[in-house]
FIMAR-426535 format. One line per field, with one value per residue (C-alpha): y, z, x; residue in three letters; chain. Coordinates in nm, 2 decimals, always signed. Each point is the difference from the previous one (the first is absolute). Last residue first. Example, Ala and Ser with C-alpha at 12.3 -4.5 7.8 and 13.67 -1.06 7.14 Angstrom:
FIMAR-426535
py c(-0.11,-0.34)
pz c(+0.71,+0.07)
px c(+1.37,-0.14)
r c(SER,ALA)
c c(A,A)
END
This chain:
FIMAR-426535
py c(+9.20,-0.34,-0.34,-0.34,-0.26,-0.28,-0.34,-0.21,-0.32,+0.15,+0.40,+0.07,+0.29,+0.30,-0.15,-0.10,+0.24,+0.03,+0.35,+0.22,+0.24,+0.41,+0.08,+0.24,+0.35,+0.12,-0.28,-0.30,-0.28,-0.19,-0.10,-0.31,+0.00,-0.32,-0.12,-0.26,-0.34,-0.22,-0.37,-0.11,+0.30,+0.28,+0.11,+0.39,+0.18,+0.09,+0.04,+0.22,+0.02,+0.28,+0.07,-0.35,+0.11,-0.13,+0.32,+0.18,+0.27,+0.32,-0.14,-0.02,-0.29,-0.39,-0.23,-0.35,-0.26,-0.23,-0.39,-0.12,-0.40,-0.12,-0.36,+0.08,+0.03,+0.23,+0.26,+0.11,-0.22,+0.04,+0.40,+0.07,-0.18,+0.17,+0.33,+0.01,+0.16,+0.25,+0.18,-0.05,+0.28,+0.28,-0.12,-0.35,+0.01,-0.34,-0.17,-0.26,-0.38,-0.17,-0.23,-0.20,-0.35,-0.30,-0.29,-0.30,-0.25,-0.38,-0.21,-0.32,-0.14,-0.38,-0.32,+0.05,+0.10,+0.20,+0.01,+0.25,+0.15,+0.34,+0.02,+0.03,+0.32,+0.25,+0.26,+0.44,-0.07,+0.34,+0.26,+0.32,-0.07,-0.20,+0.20,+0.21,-0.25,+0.09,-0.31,-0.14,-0.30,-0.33,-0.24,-0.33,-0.24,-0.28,-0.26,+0.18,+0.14,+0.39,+0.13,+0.22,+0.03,+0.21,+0.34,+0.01,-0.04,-0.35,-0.18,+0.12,-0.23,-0.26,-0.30,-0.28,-0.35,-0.11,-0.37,-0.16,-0.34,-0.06,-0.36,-0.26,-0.16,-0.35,-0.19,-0.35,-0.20,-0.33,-0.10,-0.33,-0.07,+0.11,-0.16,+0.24,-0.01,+0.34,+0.21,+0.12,+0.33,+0.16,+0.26,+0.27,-0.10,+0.19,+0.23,+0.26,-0.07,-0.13,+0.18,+0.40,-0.17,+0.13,-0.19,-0.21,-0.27,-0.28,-0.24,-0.36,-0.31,-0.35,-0.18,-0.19,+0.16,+0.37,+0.02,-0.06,+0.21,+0.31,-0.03,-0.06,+0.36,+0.17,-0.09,-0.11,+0.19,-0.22,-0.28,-0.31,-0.29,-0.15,-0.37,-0.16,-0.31,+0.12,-0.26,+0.20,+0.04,+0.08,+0.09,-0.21,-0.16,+0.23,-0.07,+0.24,+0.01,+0.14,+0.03,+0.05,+0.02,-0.26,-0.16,+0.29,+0.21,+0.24,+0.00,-0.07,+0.33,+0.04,+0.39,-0.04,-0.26,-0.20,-0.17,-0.03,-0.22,+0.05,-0.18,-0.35,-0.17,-0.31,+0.12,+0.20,+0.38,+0.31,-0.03,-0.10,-0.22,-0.04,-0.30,+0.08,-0.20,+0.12,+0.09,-0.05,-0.36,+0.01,-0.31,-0.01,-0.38,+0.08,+0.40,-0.13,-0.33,+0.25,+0.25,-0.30,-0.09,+0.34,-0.01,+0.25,+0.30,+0.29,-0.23,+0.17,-0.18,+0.15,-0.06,-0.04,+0.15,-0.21,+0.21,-0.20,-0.32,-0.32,-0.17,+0.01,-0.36,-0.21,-0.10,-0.23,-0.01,-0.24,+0.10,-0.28,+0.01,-0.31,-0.20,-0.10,-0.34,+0.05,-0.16,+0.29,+0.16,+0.25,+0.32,+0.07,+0.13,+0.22,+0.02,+0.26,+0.32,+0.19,-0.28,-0.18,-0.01,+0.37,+0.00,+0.27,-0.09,-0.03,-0.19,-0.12,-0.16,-0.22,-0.06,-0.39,-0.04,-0.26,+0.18,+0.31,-0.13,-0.17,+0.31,+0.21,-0.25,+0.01,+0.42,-0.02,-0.15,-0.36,-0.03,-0.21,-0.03,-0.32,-0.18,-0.06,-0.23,+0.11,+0.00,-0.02,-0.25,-0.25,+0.00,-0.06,-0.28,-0.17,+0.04,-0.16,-0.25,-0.14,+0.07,-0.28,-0.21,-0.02,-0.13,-0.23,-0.14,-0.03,-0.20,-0.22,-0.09,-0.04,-0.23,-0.18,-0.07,-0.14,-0.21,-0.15,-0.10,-0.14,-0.24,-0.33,+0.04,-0.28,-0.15,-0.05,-0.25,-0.35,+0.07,+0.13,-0.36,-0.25,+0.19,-0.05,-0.37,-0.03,+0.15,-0.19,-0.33,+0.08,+0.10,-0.35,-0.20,+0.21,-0.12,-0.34,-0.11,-0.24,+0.26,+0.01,+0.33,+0.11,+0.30,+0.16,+0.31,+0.37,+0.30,+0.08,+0.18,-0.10,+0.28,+0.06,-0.17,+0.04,+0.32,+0.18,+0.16,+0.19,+0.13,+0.18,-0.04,+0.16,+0.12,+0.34,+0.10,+0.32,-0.26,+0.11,-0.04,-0.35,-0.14,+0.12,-0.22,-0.29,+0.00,+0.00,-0.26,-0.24,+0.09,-0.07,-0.32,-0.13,+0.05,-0.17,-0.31,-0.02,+0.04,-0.24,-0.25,+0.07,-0.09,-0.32,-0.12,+0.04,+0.29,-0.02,-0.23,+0.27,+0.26,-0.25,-0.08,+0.38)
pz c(-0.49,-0.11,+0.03,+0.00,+0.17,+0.14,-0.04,+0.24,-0.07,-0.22,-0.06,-0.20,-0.24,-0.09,+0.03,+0.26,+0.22,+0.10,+0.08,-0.28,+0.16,-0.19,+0.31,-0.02,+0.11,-0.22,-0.04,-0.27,+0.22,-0.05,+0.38,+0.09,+0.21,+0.18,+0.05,+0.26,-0.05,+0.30,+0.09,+0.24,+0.26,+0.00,+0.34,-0.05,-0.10,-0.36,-0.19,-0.32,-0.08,-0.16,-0.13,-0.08,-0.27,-0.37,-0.09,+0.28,+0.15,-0.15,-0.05,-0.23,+0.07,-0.12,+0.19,+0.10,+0.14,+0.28,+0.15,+0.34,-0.01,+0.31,+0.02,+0.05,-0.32,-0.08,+0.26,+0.07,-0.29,-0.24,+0.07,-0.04,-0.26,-0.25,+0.18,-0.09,-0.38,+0.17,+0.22,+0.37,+0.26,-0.10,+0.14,+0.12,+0.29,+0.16,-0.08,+0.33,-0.07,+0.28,+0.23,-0.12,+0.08,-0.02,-0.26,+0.03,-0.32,+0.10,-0.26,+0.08,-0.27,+0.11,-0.09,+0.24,+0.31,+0.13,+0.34,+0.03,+0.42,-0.19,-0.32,-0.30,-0.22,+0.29,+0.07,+0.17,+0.24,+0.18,-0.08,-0.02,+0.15,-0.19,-0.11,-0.36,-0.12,-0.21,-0.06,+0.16,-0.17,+0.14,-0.24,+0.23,-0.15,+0.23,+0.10,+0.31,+0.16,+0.09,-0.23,-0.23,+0.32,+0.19,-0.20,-0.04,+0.36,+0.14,+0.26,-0.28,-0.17,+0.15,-0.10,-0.31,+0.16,-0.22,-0.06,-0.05,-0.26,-0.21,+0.21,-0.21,+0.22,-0.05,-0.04,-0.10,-0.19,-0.07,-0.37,+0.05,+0.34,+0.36,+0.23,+0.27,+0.03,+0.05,+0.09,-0.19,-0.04,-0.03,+0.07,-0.07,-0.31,-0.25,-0.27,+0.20,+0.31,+0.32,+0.34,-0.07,-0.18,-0.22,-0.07,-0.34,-0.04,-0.22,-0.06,-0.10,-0.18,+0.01,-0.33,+0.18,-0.28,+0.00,+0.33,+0.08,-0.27,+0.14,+0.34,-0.14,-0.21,+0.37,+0.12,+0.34,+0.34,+0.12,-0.26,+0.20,-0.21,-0.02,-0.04,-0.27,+0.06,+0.05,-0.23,-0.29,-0.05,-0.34,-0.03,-0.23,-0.35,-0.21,-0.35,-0.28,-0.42,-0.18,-0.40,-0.28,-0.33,-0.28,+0.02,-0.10,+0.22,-0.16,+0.18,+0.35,-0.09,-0.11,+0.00,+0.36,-0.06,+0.25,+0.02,+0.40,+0.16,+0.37,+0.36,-0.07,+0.32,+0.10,+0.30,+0.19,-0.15,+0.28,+0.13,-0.40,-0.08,-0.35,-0.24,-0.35,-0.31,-0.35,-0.32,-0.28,-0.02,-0.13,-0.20,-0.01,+0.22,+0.21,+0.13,+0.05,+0.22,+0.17,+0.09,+0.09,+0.26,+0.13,+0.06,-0.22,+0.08,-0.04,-0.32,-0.18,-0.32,-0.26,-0.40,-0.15,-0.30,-0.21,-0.11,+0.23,-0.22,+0.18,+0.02,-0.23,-0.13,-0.21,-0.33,-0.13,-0.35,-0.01,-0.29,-0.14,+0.09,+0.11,-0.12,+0.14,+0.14,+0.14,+0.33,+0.10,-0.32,-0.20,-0.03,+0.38,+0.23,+0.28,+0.16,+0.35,+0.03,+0.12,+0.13,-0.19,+0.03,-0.03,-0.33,-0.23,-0.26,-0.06,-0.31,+0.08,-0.23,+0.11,-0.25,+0.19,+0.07,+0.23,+0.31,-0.09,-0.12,+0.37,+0.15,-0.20,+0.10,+0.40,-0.07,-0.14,+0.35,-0.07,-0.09,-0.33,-0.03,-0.11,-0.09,-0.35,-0.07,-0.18,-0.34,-0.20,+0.31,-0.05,-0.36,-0.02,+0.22,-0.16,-0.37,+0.14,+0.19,-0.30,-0.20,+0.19,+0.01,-0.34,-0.02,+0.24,-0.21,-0.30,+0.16,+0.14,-0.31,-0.19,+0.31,+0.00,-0.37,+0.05,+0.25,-0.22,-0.30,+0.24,+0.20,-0.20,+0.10,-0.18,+0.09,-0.28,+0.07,+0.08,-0.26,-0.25,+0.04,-0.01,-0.29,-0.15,+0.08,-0.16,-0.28,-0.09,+0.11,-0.24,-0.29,+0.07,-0.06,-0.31,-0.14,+0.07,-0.22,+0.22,-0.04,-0.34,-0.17,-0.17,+0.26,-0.15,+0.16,-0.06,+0.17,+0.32,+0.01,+0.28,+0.22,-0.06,+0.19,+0.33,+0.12,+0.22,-0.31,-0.14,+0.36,+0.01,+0.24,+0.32,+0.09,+0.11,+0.30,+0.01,+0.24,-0.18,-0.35,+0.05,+0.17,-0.30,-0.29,+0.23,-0.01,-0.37,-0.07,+0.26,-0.17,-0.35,+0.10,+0.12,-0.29,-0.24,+0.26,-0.10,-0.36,-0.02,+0.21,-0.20,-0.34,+0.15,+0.10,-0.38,-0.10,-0.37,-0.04,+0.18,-0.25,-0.32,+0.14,+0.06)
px c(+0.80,+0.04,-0.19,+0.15,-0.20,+0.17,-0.10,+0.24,+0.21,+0.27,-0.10,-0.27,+0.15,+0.26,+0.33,+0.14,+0.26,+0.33,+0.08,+0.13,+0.22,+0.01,-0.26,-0.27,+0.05,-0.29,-0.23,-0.01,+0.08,-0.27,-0.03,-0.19,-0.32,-0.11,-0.35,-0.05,-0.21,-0.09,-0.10,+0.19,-0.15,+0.26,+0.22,+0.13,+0.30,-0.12,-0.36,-0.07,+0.38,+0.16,+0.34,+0.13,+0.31,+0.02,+0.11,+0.16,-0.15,-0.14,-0.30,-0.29,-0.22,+0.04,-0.29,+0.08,-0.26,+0.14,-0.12,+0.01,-0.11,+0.13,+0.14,+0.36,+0.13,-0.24,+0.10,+0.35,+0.14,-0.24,-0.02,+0.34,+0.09,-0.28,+0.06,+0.38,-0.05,-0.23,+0.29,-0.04,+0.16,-0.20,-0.29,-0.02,-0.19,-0.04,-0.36,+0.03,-0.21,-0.08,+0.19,+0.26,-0.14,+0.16,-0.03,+0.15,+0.08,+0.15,+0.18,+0.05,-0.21,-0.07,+0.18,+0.30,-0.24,-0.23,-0.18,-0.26,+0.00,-0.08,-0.19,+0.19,-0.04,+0.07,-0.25,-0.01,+0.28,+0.05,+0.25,-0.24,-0.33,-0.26,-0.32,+0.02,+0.31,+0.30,+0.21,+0.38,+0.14,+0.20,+0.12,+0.06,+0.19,-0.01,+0.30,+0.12,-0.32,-0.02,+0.27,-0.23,-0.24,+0.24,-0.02,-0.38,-0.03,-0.09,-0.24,-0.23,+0.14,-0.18,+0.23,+0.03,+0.09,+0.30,+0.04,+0.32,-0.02,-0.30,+0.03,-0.26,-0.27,-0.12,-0.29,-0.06,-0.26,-0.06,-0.05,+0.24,+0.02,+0.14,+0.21,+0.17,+0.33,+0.07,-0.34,-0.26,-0.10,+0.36,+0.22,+0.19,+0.14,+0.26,-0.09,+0.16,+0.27,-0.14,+0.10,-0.18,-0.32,-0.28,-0.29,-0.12,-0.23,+0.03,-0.26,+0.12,-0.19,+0.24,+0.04,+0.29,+0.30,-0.20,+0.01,+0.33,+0.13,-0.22,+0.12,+0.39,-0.11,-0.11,+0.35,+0.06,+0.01,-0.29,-0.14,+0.02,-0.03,-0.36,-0.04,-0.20,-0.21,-0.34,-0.13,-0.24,-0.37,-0.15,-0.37,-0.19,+0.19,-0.23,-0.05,+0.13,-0.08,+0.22,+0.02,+0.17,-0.11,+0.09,-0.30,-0.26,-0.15,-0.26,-0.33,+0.19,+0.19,+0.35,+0.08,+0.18,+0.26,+0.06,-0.34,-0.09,-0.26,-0.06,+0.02,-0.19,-0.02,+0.28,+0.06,-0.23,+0.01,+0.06,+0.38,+0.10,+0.30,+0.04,-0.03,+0.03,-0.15,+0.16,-0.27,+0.32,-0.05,-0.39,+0.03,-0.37,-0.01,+0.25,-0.09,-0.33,+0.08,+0.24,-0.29,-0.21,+0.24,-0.01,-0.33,-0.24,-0.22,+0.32,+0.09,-0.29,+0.05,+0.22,-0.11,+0.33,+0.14,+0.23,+0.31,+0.26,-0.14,+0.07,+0.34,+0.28,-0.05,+0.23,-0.06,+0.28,+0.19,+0.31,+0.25,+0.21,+0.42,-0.05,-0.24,-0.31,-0.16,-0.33,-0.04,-0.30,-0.12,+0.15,-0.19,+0.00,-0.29,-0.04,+0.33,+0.03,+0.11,-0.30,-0.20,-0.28,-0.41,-0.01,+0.21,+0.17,+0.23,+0.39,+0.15,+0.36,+0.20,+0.30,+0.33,+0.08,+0.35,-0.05,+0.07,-0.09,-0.34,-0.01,+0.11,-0.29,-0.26,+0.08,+0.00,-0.35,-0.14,-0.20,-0.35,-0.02,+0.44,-0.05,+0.32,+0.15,+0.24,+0.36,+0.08,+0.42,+0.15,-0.29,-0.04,+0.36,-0.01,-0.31,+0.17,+0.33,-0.20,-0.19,+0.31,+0.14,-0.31,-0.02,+0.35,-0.07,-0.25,+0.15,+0.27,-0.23,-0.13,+0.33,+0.07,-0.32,+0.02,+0.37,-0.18,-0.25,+0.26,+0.26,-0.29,+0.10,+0.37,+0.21,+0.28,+0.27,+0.30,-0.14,-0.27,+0.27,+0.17,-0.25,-0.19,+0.34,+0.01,-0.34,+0.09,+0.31,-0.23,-0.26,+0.30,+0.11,-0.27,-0.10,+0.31,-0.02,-0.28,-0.28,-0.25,-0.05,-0.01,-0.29,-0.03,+0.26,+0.05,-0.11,+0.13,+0.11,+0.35,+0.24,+0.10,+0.38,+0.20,+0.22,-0.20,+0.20,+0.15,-0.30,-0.07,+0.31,+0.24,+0.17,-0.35,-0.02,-0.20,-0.24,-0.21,-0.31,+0.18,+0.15,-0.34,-0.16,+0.26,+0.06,-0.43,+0.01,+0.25,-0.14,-0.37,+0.16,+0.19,-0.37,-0.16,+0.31,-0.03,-0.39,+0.06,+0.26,-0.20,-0.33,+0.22,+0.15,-0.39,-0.16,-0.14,+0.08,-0.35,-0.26,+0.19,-0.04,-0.42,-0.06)
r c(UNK,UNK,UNK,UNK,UNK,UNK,UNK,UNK,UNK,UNK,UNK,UNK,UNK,UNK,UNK,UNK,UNK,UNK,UNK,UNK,UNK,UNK,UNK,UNK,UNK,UNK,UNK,UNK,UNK,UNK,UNK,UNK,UNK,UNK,UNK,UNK,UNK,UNK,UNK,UNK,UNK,UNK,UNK,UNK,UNK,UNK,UNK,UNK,UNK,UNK,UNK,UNK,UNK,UNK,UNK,UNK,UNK,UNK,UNK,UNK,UNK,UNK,UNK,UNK,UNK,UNK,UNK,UNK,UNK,UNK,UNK,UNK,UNK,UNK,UNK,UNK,UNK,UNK,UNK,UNK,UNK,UNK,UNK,UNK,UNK,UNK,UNK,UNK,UNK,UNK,UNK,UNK,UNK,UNK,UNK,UNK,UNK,UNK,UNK,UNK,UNK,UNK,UNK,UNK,UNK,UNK,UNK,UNK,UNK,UNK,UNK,UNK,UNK,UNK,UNK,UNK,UNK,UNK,UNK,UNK,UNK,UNK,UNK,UNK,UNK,UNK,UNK,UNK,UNK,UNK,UNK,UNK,UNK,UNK,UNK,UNK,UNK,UNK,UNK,UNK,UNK,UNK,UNK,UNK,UNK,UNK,UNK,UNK,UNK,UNK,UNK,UNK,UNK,UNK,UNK,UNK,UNK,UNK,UNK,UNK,UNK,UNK,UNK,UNK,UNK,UNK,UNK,UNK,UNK,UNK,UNK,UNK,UNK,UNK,UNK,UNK,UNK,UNK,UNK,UNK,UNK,UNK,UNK,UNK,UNK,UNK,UNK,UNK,UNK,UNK,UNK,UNK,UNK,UNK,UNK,UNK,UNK,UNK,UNK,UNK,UNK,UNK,UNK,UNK,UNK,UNK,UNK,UNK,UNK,UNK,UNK,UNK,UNK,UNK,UNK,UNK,UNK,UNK,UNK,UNK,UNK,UNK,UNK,UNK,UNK,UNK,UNK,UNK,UNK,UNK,UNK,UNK,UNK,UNK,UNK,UNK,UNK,UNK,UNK,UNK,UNK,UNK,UNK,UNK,UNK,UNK,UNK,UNK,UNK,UNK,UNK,UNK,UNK,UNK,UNK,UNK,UNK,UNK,UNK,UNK,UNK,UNK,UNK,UNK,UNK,UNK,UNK,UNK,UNK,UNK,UNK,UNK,UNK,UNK,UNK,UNK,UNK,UNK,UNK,UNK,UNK,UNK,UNK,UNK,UNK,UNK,UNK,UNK,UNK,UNK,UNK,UNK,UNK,UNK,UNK,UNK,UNK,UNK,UNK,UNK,UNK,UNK,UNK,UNK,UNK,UNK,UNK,UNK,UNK,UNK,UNK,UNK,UNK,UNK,UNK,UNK,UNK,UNK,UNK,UNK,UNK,UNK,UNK,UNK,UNK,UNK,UNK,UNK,UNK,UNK,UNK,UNK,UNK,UNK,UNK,UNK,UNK,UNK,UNK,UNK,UNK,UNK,UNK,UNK,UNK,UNK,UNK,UNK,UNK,UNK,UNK,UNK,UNK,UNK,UNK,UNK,UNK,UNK,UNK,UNK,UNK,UNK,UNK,UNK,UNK,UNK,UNK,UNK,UNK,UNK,UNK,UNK,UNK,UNK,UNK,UNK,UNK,UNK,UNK,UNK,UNK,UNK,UNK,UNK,UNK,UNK,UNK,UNK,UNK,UNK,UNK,UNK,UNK,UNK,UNK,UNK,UNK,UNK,UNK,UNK,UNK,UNK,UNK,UNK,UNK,UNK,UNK,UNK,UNK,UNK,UNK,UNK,UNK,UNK,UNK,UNK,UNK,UNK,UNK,UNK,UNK,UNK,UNK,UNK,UNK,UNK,UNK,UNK,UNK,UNK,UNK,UNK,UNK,UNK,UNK,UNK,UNK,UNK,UNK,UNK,UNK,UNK,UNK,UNK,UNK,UNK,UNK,UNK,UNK,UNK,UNK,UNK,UNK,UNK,UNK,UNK,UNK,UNK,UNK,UNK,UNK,UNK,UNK,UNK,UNK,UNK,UNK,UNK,UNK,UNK,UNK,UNK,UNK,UNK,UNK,UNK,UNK,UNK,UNK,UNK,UNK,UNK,UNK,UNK,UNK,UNK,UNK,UNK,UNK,UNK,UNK,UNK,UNK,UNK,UNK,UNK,UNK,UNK)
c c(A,A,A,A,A,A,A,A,A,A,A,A,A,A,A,A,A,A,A,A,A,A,A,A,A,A,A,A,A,A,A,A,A,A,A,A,A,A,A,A,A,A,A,A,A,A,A,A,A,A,A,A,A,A,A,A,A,A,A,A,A,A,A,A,A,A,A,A,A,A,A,A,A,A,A,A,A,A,A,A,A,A,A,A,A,A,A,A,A,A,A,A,A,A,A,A,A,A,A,A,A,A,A,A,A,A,A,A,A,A,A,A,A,A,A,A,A,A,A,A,A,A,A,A,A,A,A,A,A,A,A,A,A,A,A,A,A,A,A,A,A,A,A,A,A,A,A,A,A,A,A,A,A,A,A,A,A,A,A,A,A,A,A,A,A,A,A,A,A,A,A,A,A,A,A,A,A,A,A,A,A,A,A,A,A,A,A,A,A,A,A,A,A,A,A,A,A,A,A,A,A,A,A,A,A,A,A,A,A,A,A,A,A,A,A,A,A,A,A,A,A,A,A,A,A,A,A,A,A,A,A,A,A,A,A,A,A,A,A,A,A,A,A,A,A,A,A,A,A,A,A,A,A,A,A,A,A,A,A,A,A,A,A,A,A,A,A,A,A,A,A,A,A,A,A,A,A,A,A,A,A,A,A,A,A,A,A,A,A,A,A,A,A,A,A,A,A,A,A,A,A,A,A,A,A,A,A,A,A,A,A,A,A,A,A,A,A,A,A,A,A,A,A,A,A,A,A,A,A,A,A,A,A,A,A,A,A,A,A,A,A,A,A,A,A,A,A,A,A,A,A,A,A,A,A,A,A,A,A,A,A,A,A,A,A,A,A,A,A,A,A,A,A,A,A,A,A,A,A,A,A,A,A,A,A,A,A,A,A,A,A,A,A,A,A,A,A,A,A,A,A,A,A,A,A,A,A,A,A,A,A,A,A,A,A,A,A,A,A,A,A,A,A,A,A,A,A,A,A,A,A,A,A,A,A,A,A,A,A,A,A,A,A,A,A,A,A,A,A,A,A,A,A,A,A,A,A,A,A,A,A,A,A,A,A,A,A,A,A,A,A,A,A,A,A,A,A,A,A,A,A,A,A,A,A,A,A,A,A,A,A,A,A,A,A,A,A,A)
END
């Protein structure tokens, strides 16, 4: 310690102090060089004029009158002089380079700050809360943000049919895109839940409603209808659609009606009647059936107003009436034909008595009306008739009573069956004929005998007839017409022979 304390002397603390201070000049040339990028037209070794003096031991046991010494102290001090007047020296250098390395740490923290914040924000999204909001708002959000939704449905009273109930993820949640959201949304209350009905006949309408809310009972419907024997606002009825649900049994899902009188409805007399006449009865019926207006049609015949078109009316034109009134009006069946007394008639006129009336005139036996005269006519006289009615008219006349002509020898059996339906049956009187077959020498076939002929019969009668065999001596080779052997058409003949 003494030989170091005794080589420090003040010429080797000069050295050593100018050789400090050419290092820090040298060291900031060197870092002011690379931040500017800047070469230096030298090198550092050659800006220096001298090589940095080495310290090391002196001789302190010099005197320190020698001359020498003297001059190295001045040599040094003019250097010192020098490099003073040309180096300035920043005591701060070493803290502020510290701050910059620090602050460029920082900043680049706070660039991949924001790049990690930016990319978190574009790749998740914030959740809202969808509690008691419509499904579809949460499936357009999810669409939006590209969001896989999952829906789990479930029954509630307490939350409408298509409403959120709950979410997994809670409000402000950040999720990723492309991440599945699960919610529980509501589909209303159970349709399969039976209900215990109250007598709604008893109970205000407004506590119907209050009823209807609180179970959830949608499909029971309220109906107001007017009614011209309720007050308003009474309970009319309770209806359940279908017919096999009881009370016992209904169940939510069942439809239901339940219908309050609105009193007995009234309406402005505002609309104006047209006038009918000579029109159409389908403009009538259009009229009516645009202003809700109640019509009764009658019908009569007229010679001036064409069918289906009006006669007149109940109300006048331009008349006001209302909704619900009524109005009637009566409907042309066009030309009427009044049915006459045919007895006014023979049976030859009354075919073309009236133009427009098929009249089938028929003459019948009779046991107490004279030849000729009207015995009935289907339609009463003075009857008016018209396009919508049978026109068809059926007289009867009388033709007097029944004759039995003789019809021997002039009527063969197969001609009896024509003969007598159109001289008797025909016309009401119901003469019948029994055949017997005798031996003759006329004609077979041939009317040889009758029991009764050339006289007036009652309407009910029967004749016998006899009808040659032809099997005589001097009989005919000519086959007459004739039936066989049997009830003739219409009659019950007996056959006997003899």
């Amino acid at each position: 310690m003494s030989d170091f304390l005794s080589n420090f002397n003040k010429s080797n603390y000069d050295n050593t102090k100018e050789k400090k201070i050419q290092e820090d000049t040298d060291k900031e040339e060197l870092t002011n060089q690379r931040a500017t990028g800047s070469s230096l037209n030298e090198p550092i070794d050659k800006r220096t004029s001298e090589p940095p003096n080495k310290i090391g031991p002196v001789n302190v046991a010099e005197p320190k009158g020698d001359t020498p010494n003297t001059e190295q102290q001045t040599t040094s001090q003019t250097r010192r002089s020098q490099s003073a007047d040309e180096t300035e020296i920043d005591p701060t250098y070493h803290k502020k380079r510290k701050r910059k390395f620090l602050l460029i740490g920082i900043g680049s923290f706070l660039v991949l700050c924001i790049l990690y914040f930016g990319y978190y924000q574009m790749t998740h999204v914030a959740l809202p809360d969808f509690t008691g909001k419509e499904l579809a708002e949460a499936r357009t959000w999810a669409t939006e943000n590209k969001v896989k939704l999952k829906v789990d449905q479930t029954y509630s009273k307490e939350v409408e049919a298509n409403k959120v109930i709950s979410q997994k993820v809670k409000k402000g949640s950040k999720i990723k895109k492309g991440a599945e959201l699960t919610i529980n949304v509501s589909t209303g209350a159970d349709p399969e839940e039976k209900l215990k009905l109250p007598d709604f006949m008893t109970m205000k309408k407004s506590e119907v409603e209050k009823w209807i809310k609180d179970n959830k009972a949608e499909n029971i419907s309220l109906i107001d209808e007017y009614s011209d024997s309720l007050e308003k606002g009474k309970a009319a009825r309770f209806e359940i659609v279908n017919k096999e649900v009881t009370k016992e049994n209904y169940k939510r899902k069942d439809k239901a009606n339940m219908y309050y009188s609105k009193g007995k409805e009234t309406f402005e007399k505002n609309i104006s009647v047209p006038d009918f006449t000579k029109k159409m009865k389908t403009e009538v019926e259009s009229w009516a059936k645009t202003n809700d207006i109640k019509v009764t049609y009658e019908e009569a015949s007229s010679a001036e107003i064409p069918a289906e078109s009006i006669i007149s009316q109940s109300i006048a034109k331009d008349q006001k009436v209302a909704k619900k009134d009524s109005l009637t009006v009566t409907v042309s069946l066009g030309k009427g034909y009044t049915v006459p007394n045919f007895a006014d008639y023979t049976q030859e006129e009354a075919g073309t008595a009236i133009e427009g009336l098929t009249v089938q005139a028929k003459s019948v036996f009779t046991n107490n009306v004279p030849y000729g005269q009207l015995i009935s006519q289907s339609v009463e006289a003075g009857t008016q008739l018209t396009s919508k009615d049978d026109l068809k008219v059926k007289v009867y006349y009388s033709a007097g009573q029944p004759y039995l002509k003789d019809l021997r020898g002039s009527t063969v059996e197969g001609d009896l069956q024509k003969q007598f339906y159109d001289e008797f049956q025909s016309k009401g009187a119901n003469i019948q004929y029994t055949v017997r077959y005798v031996d003759s020498a006329e004609p077979k076939g041939t009317v040889v005998g009758m029991s009764a002929y050339n006289l007036y019969v009652p309407l009910e009668y029967t004749v016998s007839l006899d009808v040659s065999l032809g099997n005589l001596a001097g009989a005919s080779n000519y086959t007459p017409k004739s039936s066989e052997k049997g009830p003739e058409s219409g009659t019950s003949p007996k056959n006997e022979a003899k």
